[in-house]
C-alpha positions in Angstrom: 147.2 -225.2 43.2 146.9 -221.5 43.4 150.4 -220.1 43.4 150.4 -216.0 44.1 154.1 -215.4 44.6 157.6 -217.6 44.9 156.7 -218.2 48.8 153.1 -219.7 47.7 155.3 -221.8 45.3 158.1 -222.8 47.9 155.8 -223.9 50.5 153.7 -226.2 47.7 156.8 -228.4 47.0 158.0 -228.6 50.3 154.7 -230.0 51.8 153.9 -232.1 48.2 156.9 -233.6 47.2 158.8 -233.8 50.8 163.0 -234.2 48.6 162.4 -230.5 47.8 162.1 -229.8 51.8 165.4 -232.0 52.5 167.4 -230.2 50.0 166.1 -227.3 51.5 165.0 -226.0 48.0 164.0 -222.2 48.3 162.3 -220.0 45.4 164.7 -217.1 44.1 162.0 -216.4 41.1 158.8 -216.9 40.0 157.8 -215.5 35.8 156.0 -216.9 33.1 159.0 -217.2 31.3 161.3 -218.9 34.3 161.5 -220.1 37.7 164.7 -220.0 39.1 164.9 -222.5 42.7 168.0 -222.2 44.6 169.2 -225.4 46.7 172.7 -224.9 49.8 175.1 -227.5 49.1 175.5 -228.7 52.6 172.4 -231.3 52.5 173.3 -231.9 49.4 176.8 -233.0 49.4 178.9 -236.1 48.1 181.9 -237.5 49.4 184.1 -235.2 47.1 182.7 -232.0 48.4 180.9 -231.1 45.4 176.8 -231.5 44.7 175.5 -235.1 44.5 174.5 -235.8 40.9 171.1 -236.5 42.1 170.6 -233.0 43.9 171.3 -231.3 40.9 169.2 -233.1 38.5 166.1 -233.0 41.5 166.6 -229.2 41.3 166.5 -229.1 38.0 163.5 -230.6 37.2 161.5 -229.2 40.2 162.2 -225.9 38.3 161.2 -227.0 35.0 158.2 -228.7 36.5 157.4 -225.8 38.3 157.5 -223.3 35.2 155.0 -225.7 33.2 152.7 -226.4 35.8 152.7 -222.3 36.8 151.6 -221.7 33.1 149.2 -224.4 33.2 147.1 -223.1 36.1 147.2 -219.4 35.3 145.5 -220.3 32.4 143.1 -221.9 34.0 143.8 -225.5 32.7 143.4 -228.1 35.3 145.7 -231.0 34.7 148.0 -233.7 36.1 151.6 -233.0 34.9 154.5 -235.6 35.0 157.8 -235.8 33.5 158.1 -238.2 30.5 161.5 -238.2 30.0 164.6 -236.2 30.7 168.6 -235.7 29.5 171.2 -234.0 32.1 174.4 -232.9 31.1 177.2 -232.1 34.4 179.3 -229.6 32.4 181.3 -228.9 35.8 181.5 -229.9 39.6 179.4 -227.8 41.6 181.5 -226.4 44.6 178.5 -224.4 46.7 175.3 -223.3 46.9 173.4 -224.0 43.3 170.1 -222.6 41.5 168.5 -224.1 38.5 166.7 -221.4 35.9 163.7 -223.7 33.8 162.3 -222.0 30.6 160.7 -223.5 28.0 162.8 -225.1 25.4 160.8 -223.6 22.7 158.4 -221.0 23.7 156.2 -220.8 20.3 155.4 -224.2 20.6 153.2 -223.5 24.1 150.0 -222.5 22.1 150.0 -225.9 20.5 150.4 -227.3 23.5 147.4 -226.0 25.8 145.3 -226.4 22.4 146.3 -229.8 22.6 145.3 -230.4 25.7 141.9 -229.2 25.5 141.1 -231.2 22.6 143.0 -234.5 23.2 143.1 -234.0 26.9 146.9 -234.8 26.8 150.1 -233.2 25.5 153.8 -232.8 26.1 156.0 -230.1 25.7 159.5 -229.4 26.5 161.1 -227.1 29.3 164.6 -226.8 30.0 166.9 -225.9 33.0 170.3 -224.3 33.8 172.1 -225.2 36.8 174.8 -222.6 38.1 176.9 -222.2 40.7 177.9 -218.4 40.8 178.6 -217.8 37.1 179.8 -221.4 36.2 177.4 -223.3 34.5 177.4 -226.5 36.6 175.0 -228.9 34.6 172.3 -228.3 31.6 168.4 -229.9 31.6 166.2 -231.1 28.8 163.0 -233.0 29.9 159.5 -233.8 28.3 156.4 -233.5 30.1 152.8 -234.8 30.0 150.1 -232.8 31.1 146.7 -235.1 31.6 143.3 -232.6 31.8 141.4 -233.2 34.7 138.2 -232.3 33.5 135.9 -230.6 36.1 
C-alpha cells in the first residue's frame, strides 16, 4: 500500500475493508503522529438518535489501524497488521457527525517495535484513539496490534 496523501488513504479502506465505505468514513488527517477519520451520523445511527456503539468503535480502530500501518510502510517494512485486542470506553452519547484521532499510546516504545519486527518477524505495539463529537469527548480507544513481516 502506497499512501501519498489522506485521499490515497480514504480510497484504500473504502475499496479493502468495504464497513469503512458504508459508514462513509472520510480522511480529515494524515501525520506520523495521527490520523484523524471523520464518519456522518446518519448511516450510522441507533434507535435513540445517537451513534451506534459499533460505528464508533469501527472508526476508532480504522484510525488507529491506519496510523500504525502508515508508519509501517513509510519505513519501508512490509508486514500484515491485525488488531490483537482492544478496550473502548463511551464517555458520552454521540449526537452528530464524529471523528476519531489515533496516536500511539506510547511513542518511545515505536523503535523497539520495528526492531522487533525485523528480527523476530512479529511484534505488537499499542495505538490509541479519541472519538469526539464537536469538543465533547464521545468515547476513548486502547487496542494492541500485531504486525507479521512479510518478507520479500
Amino acid at each position: 500500500m502506497t499512501i501519498d496523501s489522506a485521499r490515497d488513504l480514504e480510497t484504500y479502506l473504502h475499496a479493502h475493508i468495504p464497513l469503512s465505505a458504508a459508514m462513509q468514513v472520510s480522511v480529515v488527517s494524515v501525520s506520523a503522529e495521527a490520523v484523524t477519520l471523520a464518519a456522518p451520523l446518519a448511516p450510522n445511527i441507533n434507535h435513540r438518535s445517537t451513534a451506534f456503539g459499533g460505528s464508533v468503535s469501527t472508526l476508532a480502530i480504522l484510525s488507529a489501524w491506519s496510523l500504525v500501518n502508515l508508519r509501517l510502510n513509510a519505513e519501508g517494512l512490509r508486514s500484515r497488521l491485525v488488531i490483537q485486542s482492544n478496550r473502548m470506553d463511551y464517555d458520552a452519547p454521540i449526537e452528530s457527525d464524529f471523528t476519531a484521532t489515533a496516536t500511539l499510546a506510547d511513542p518511545a516504545a515505536w523503535p523497539l517495535f520495528t526492531r522487533m519486527l525485523q528480527r523476530k518477524g512479529r511484534a505488537r505495539v499499542v495505538a490509541q484513539s479519541l472519538v469526539r463529537c464537536g469538543d465533547v469527548v464521545g468515547g476513548r480507544f486502547e487496542g494492541e496490534f500485531v504486525a507479521f513481516r512479510l518478507d520479500s
